[in-house]
PDB file of N, CA, C and O in Angstrom:
ATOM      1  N   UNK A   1      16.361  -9.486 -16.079  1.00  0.00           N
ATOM      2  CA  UNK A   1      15.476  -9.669 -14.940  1.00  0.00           C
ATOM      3  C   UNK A   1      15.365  -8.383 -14.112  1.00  0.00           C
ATOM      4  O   UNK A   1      14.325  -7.870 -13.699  1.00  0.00           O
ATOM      5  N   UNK A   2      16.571  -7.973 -13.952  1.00  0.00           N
ATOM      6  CA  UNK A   2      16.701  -6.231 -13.101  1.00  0.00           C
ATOM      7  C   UNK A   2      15.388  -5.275 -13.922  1.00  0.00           C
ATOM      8  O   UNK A   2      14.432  -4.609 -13.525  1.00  0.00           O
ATOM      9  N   UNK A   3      15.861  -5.577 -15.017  1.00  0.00           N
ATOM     10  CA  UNK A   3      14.648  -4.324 -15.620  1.00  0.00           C
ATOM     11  C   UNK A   3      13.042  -4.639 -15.576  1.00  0.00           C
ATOM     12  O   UNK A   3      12.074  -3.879 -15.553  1.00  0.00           O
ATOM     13  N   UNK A   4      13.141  -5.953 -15.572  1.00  0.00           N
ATOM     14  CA  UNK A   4      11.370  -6.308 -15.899  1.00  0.00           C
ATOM     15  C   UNK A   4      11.339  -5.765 -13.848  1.00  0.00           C
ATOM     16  O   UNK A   4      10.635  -4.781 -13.616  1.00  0.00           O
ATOM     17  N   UNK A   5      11.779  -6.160 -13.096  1.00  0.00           N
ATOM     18  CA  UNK A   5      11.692  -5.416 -11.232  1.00  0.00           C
ATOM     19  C   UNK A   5      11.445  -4.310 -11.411  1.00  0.00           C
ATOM     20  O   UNK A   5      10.425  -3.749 -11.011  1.00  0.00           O
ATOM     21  N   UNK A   6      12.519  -3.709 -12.170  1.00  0.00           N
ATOM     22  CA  UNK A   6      12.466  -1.812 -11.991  1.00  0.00           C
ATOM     23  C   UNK A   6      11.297  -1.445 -12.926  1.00  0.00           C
ATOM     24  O   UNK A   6      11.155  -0.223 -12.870  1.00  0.00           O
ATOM     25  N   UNK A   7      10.443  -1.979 -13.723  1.00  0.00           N
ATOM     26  CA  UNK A   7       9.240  -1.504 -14.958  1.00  0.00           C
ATOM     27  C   UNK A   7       8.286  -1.909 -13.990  1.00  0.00           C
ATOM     28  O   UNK A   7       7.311  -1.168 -14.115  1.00  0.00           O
ATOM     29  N   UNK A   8       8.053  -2.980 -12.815  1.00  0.00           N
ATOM     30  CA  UNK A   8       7.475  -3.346 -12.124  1.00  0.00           C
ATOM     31  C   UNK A   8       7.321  -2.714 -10.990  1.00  0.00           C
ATOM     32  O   UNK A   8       6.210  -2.611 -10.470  1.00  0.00           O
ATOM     33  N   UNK A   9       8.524  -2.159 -10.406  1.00  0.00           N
ATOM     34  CA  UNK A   9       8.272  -1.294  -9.087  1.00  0.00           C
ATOM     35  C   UNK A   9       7.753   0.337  -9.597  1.00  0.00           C
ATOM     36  O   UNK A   9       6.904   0.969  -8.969  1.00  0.00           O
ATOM     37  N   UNK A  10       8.392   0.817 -10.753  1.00  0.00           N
ATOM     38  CA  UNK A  10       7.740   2.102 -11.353  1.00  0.00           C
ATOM     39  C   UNK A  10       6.424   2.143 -11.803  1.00  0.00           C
ATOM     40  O   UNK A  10       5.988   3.291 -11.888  1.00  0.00           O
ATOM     41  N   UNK A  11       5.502   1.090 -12.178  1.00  0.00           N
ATOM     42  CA  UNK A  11       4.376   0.933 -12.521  1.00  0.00           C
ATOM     43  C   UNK A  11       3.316   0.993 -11.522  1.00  0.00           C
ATOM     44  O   UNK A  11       2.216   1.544 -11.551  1.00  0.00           O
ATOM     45  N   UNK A  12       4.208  -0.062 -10.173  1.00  0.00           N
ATOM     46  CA  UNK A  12       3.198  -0.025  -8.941  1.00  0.00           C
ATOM     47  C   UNK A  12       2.980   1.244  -8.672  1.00  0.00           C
ATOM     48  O   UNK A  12       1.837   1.699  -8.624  1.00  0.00           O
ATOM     49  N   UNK A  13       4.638   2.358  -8.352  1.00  0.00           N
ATOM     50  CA  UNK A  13       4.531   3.476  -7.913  1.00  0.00           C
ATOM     51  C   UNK A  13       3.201   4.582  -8.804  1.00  0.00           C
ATOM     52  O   UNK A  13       2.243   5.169  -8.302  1.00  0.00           O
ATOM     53  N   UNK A  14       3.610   4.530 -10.096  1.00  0.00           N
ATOM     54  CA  UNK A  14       2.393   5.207 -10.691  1.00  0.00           C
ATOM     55  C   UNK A  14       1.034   4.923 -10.244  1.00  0.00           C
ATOM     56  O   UNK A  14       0.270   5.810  -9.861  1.00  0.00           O
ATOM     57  N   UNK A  15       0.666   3.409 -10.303  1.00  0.00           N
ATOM     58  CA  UNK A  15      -0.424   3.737  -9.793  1.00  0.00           C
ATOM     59  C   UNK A  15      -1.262   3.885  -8.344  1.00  0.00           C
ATOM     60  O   UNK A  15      -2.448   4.044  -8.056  1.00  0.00           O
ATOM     61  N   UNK A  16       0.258   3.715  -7.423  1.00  0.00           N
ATOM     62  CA  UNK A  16      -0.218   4.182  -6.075  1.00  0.00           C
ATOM     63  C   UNK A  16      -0.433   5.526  -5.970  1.00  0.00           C
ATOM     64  O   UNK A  16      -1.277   6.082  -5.267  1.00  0.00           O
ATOM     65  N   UNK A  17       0.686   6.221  -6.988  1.00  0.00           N
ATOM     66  CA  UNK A  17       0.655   7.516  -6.858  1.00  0.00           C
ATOM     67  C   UNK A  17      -1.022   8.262  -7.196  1.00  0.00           C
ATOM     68  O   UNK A  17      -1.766   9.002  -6.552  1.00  0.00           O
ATOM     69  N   UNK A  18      -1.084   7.653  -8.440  1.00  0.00           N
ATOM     70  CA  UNK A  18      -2.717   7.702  -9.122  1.00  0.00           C
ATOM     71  C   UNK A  18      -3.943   7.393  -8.140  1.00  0.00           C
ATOM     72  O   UNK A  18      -4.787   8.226  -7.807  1.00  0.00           O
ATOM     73  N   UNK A  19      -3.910   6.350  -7.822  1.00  0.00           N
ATOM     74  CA  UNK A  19      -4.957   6.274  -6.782  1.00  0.00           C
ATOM     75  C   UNK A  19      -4.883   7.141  -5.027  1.00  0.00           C
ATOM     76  O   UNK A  19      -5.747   7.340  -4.173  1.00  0.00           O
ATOM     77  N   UNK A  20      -3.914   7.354  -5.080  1.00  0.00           N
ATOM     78  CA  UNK A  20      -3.476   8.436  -3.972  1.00  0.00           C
ATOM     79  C   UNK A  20      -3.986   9.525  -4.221  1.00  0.00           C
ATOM     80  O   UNK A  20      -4.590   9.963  -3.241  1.00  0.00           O
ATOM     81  N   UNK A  21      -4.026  10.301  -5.272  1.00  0.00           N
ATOM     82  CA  UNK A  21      -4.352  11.423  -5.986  1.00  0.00           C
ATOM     83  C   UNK A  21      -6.213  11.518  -5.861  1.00  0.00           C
ATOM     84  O   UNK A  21      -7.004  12.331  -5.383  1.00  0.00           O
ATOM     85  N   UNK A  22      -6.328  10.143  -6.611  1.00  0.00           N
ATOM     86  CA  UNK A  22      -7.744   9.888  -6.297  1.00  0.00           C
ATOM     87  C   UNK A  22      -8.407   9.997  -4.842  1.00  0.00           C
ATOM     88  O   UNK A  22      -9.617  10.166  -4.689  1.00  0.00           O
ATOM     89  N   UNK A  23      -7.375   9.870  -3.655  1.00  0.00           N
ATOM     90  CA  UNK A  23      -8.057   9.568  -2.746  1.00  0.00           C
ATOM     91  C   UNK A  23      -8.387   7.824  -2.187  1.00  0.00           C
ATOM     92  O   UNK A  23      -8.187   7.291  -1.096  1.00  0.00           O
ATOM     93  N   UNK A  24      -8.922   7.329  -3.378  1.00  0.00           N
ATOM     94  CA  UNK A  24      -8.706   5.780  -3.596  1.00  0.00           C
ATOM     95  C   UNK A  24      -8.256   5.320  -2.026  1.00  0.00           C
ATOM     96  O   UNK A  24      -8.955   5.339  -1.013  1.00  0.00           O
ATOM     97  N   UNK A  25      -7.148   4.990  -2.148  1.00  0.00           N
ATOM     98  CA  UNK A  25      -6.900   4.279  -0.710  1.00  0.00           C
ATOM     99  C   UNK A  25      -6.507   5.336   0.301  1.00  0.00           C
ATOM    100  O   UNK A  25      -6.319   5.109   1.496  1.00  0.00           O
ATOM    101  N   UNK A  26      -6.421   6.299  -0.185  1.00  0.00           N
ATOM    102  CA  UNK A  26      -5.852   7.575   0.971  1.00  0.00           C
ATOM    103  C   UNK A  26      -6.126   7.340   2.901  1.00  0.00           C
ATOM    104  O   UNK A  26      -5.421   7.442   3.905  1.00  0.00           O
ATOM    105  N   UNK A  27      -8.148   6.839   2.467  1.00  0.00           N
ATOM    106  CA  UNK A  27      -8.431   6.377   3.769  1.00  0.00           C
ATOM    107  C   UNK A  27      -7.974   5.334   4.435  1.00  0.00           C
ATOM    108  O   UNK A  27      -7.573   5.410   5.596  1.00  0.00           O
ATOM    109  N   UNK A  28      -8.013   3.681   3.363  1.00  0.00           N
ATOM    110  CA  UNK A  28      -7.364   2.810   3.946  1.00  0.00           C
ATOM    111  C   UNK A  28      -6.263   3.208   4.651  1.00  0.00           C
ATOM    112  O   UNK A  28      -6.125   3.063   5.866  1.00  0.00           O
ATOM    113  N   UNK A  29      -5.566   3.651   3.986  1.00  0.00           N
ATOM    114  CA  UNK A  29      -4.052   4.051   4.465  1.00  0.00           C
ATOM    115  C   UNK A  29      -4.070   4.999   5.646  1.00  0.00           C
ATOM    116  O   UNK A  29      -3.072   5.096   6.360  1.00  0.00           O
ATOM    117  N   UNK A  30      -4.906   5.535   5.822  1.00  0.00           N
ATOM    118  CA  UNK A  30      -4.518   6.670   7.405  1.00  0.00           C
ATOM    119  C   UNK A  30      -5.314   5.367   8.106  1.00  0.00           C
ATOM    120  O   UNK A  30      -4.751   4.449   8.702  1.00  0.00           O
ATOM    121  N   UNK A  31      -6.386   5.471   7.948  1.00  0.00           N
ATOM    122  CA  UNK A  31      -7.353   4.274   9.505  1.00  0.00           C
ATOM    123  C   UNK A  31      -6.211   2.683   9.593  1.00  0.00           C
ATOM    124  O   UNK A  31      -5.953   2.095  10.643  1.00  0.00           O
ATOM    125  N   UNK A  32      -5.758   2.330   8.363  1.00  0.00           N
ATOM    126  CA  UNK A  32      -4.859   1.045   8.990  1.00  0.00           C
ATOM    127  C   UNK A  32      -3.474   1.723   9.745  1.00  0.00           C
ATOM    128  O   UNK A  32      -2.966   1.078  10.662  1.00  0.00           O
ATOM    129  N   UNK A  33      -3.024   2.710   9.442  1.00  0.00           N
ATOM    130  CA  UNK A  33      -1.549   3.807  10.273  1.00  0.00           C
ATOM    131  C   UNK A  33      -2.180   3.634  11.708  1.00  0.00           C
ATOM    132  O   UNK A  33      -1.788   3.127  12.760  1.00  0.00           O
ATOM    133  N   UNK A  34      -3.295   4.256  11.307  1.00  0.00           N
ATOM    134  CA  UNK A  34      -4.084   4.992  12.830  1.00  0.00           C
ATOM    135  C   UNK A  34      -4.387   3.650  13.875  1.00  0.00           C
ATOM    136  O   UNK A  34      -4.455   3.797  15.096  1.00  0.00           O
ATOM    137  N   UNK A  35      -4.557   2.316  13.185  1.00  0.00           N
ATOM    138  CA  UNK A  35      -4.571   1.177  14.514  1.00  0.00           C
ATOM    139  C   UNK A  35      -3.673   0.544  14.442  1.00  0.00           C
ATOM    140  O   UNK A  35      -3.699  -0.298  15.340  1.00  0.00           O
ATOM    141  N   UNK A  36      -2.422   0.426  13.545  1.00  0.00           N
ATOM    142  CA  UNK A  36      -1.323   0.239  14.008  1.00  0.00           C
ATOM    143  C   UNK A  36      -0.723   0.984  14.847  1.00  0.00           C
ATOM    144  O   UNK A  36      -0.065   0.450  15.739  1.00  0.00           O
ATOM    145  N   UNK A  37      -0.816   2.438  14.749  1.00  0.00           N
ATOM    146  CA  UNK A  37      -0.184   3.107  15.558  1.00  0.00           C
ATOM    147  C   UNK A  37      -0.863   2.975  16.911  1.00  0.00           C
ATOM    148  O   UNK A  37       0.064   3.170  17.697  1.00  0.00           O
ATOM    149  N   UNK A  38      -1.964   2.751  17.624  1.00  0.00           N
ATOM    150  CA  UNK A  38      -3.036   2.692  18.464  1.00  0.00           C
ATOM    151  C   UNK A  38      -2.579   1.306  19.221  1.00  0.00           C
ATOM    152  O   UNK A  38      -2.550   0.962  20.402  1.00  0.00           O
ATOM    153  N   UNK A  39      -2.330   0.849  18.322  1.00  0.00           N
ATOM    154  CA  UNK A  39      -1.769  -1.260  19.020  1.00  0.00           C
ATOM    155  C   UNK A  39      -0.549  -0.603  19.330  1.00  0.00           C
ATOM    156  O   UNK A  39      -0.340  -0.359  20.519  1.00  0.00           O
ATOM    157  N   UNK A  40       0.321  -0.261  18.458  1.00  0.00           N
ATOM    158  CA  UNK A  40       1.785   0.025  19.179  1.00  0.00           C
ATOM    159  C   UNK A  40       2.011   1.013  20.634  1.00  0.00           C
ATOM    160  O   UNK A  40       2.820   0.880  21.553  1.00  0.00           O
ATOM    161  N   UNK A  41       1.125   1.857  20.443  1.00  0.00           N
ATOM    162  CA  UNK A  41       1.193   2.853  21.619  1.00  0.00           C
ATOM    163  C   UNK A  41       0.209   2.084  23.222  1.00  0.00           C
ATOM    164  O   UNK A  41       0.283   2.410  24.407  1.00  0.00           O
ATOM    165  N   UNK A  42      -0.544   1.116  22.605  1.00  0.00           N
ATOM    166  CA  UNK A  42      -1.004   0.515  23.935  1.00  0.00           C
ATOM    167  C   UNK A  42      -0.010  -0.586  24.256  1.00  0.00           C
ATOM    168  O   UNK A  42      -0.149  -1.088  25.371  1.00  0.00           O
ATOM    169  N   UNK A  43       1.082  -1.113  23.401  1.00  0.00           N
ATOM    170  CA  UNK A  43       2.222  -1.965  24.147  1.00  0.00           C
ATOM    171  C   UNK A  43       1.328  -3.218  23.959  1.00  0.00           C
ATOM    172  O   UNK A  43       1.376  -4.215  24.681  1.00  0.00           O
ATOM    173  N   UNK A  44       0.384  -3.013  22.739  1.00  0.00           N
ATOM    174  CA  UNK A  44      -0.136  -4.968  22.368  1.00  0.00           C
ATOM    175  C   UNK A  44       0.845  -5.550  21.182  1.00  0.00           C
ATOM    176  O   UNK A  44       0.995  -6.745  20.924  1.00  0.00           O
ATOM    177  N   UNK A  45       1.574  -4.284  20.419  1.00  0.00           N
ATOM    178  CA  UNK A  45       1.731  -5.123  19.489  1.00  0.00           C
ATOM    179  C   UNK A  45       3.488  -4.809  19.416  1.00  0.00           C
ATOM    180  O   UNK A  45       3.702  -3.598  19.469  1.00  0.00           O
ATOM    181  N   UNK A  46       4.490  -5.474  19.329  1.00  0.00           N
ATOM    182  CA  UNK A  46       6.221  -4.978  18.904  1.00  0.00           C
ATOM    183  C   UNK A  46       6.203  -4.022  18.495  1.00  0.00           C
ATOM    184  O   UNK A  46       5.128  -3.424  18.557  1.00  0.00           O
ATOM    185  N   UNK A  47       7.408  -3.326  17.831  1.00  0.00           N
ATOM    186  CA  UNK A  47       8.038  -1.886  17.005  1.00  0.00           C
ATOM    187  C   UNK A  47       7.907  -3.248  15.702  1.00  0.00           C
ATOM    188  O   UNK A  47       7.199  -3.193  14.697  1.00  0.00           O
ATOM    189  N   UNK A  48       8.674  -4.216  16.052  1.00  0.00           N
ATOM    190  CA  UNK A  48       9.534  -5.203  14.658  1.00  0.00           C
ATOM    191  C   UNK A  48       7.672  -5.968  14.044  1.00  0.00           C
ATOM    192  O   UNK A  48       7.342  -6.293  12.903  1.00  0.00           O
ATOM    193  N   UNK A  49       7.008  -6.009  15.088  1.00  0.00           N
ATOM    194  CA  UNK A  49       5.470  -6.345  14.803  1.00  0.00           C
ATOM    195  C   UNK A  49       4.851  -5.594  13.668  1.00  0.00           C
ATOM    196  O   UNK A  49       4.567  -6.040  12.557  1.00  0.00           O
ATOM    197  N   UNK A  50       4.652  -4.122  14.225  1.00  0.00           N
ATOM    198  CA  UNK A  50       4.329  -2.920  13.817  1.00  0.00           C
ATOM    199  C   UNK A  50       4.611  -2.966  12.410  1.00  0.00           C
ATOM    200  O   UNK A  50       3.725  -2.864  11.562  1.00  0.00           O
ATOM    201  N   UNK A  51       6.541  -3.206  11.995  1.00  0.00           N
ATOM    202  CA  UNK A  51       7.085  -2.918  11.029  1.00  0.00           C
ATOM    203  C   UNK A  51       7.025  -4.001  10.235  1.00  0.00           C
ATOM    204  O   UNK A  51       7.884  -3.928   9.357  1.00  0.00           O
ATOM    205  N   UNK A  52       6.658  -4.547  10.201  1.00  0.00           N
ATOM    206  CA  UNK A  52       6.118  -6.100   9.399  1.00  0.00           C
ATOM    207  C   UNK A  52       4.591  -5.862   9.344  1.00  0.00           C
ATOM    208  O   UNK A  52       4.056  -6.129   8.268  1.00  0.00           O
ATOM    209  N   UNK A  53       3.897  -5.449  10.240  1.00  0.00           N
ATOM    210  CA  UNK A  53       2.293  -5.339   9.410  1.00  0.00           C
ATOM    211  C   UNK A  53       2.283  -4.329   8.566  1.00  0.00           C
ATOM    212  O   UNK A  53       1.511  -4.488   7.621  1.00  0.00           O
ATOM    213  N   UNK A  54       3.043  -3.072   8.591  1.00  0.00           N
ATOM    214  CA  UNK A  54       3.213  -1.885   7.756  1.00  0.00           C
ATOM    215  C   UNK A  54       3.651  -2.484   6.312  1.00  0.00           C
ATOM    216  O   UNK A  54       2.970  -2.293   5.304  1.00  0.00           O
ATOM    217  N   UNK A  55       5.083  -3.368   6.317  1.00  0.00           N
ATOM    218  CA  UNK A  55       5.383  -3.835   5.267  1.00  0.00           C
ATOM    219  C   UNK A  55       3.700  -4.786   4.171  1.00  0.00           C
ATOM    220  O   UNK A  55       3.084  -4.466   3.155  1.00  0.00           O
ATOM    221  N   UNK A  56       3.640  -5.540   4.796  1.00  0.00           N
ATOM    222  CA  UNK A  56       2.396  -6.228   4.647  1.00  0.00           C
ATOM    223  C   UNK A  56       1.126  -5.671   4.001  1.00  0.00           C
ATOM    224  O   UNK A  56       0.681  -6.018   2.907  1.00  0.00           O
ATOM    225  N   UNK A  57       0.690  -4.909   4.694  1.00  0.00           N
ATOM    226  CA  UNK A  57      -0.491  -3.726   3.962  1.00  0.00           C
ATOM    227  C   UNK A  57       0.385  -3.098   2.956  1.00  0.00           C
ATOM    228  O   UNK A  57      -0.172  -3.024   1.860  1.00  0.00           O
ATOM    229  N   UNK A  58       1.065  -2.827   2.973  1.00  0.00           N
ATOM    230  CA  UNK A  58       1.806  -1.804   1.600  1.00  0.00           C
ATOM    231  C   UNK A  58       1.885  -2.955   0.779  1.00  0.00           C
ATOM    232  O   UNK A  58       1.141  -2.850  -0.196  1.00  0.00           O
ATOM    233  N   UNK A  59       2.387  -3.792   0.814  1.00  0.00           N
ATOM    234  CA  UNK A  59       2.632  -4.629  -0.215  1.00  0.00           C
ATOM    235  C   UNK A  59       1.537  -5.404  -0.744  1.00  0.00           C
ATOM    236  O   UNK A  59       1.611  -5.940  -1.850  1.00  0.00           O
ATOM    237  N   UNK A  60       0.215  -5.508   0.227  1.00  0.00           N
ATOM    238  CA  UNK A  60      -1.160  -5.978  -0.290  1.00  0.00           C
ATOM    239  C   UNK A  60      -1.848  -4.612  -1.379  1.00  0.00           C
ATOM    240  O   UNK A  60      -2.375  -4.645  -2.491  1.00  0.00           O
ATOM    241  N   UNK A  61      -1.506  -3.399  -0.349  1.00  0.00           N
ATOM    242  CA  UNK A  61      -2.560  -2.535  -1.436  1.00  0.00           C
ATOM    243  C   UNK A  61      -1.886  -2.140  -2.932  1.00  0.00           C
ATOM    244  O   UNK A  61      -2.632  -1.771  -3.839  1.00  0.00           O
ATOM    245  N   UNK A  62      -0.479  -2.238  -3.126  1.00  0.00           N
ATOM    246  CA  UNK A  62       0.323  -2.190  -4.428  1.00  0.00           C
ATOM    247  C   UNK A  62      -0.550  -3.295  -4.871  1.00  0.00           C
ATOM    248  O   UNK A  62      -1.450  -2.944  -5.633  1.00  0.00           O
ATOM    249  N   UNK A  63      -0.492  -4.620  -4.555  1.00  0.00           N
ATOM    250  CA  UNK A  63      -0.828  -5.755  -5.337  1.00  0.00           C
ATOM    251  C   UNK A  63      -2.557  -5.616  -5.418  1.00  0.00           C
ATOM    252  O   UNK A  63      -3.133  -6.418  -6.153  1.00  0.00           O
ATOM    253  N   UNK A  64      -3.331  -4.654  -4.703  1.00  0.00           N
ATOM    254  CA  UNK A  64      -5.007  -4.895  -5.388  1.00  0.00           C
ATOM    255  C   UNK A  64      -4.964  -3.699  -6.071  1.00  0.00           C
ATOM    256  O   UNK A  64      -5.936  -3.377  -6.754  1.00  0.00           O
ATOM    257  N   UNK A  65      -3.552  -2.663  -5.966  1.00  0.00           N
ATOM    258  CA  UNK A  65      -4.124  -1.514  -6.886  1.00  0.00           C
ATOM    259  C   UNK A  65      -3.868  -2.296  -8.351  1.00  0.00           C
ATOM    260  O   UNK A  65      -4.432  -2.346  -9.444  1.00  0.00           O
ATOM    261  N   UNK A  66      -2.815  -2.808  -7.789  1.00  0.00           N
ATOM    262  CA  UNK A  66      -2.114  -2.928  -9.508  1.00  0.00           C
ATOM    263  C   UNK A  66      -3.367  -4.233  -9.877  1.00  0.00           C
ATOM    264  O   UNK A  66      -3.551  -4.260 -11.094  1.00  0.00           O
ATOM    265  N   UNK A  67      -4.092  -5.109  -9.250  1.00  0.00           N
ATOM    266  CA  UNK A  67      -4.943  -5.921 -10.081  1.00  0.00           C
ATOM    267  C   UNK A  67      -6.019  -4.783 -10.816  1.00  0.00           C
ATOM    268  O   UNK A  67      -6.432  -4.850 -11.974  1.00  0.00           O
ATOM    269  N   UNK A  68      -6.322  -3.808  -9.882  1.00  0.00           N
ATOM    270  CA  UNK A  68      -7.470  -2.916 -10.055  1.00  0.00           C
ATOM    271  C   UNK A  68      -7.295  -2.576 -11.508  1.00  0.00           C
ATOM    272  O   UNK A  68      -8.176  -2.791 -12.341  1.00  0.00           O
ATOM    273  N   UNK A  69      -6.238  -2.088 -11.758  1.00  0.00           N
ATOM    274  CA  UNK A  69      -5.792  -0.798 -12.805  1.00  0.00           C
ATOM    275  C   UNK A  69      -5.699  -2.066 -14.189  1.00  0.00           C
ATOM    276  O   UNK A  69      -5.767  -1.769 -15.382  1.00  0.00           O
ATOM    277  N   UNK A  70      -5.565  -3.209 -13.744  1.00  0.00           N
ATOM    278  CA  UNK A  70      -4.966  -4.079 -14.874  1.00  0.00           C
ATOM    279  C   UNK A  70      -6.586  -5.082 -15.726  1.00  0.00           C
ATOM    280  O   UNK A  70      -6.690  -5.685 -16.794  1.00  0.00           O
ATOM    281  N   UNK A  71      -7.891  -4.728 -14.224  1.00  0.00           N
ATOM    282  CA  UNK A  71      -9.180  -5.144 -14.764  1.00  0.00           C
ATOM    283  C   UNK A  71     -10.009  -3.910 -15.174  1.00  0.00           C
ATOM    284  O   UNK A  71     -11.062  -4.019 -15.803  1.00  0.00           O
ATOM    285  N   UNK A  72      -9.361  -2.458 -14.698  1.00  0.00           N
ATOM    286  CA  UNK A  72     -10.184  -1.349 -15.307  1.00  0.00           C
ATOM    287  C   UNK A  72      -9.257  -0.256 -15.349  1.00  0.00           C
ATOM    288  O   UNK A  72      -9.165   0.700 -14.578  1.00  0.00           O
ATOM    289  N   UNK A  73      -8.614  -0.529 -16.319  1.00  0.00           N
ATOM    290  CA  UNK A  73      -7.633   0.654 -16.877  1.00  0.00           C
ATOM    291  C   UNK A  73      -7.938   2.209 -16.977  1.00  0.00           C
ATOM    292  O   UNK A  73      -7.253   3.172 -16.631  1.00  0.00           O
ATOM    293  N   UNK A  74      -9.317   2.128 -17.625  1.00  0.00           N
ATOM    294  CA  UNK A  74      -9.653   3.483 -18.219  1.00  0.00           C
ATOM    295  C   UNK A  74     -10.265   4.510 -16.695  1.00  0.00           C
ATOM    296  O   UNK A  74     -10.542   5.709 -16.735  1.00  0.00           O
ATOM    297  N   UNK A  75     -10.346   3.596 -15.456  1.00  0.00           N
ATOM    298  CA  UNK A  75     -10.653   4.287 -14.040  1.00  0.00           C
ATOM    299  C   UNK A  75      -9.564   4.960 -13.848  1.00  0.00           C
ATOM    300  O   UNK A  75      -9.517   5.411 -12.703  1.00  0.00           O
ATOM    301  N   UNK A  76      -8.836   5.168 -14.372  1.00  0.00           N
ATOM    302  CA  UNK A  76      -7.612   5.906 -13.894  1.00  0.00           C
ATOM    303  C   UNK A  76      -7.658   6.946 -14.645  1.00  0.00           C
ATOM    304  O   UNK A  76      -6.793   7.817 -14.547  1.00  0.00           O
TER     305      UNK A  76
END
């Protein structure tokens, strides 16, 4: 079970890394930083808030890259 996790977390990483490279989510990823960070600095949203929506988006865009890459492989 350990290994099918670790073939699973190295796979996501590749292709975050890949679509990072691309640019791909590069933007998502600064403009969702940029209003989390914007809510946290106006005192609307927790630090422990903050760090749970951060977790959240990371763990959504692993899971649409990795659908992405798994309905169009050869985009990569």
């Amino acid at each position: 079970m350990s290994g099918y996790i670790l073939f699973r977390l190295l796979m996501s990483g590749y292709i975050l890394f890949r679509l990072l490279k691309s640019g791909y989510i590069l933007f998502r990823l600064l403009m969702s930083g940029y209003i989390l960070f914007r809510l946290l600095k106006s005192g609307y949203i927790s630090a422990s808030r903050c760090t749970q929506s951060l977790h959240h988006l990371l763990s959504s865009l692993i899971l649409s890259c990795s659908a992405q890459h798994h309905s169009h492989p050869e985009a990569l």
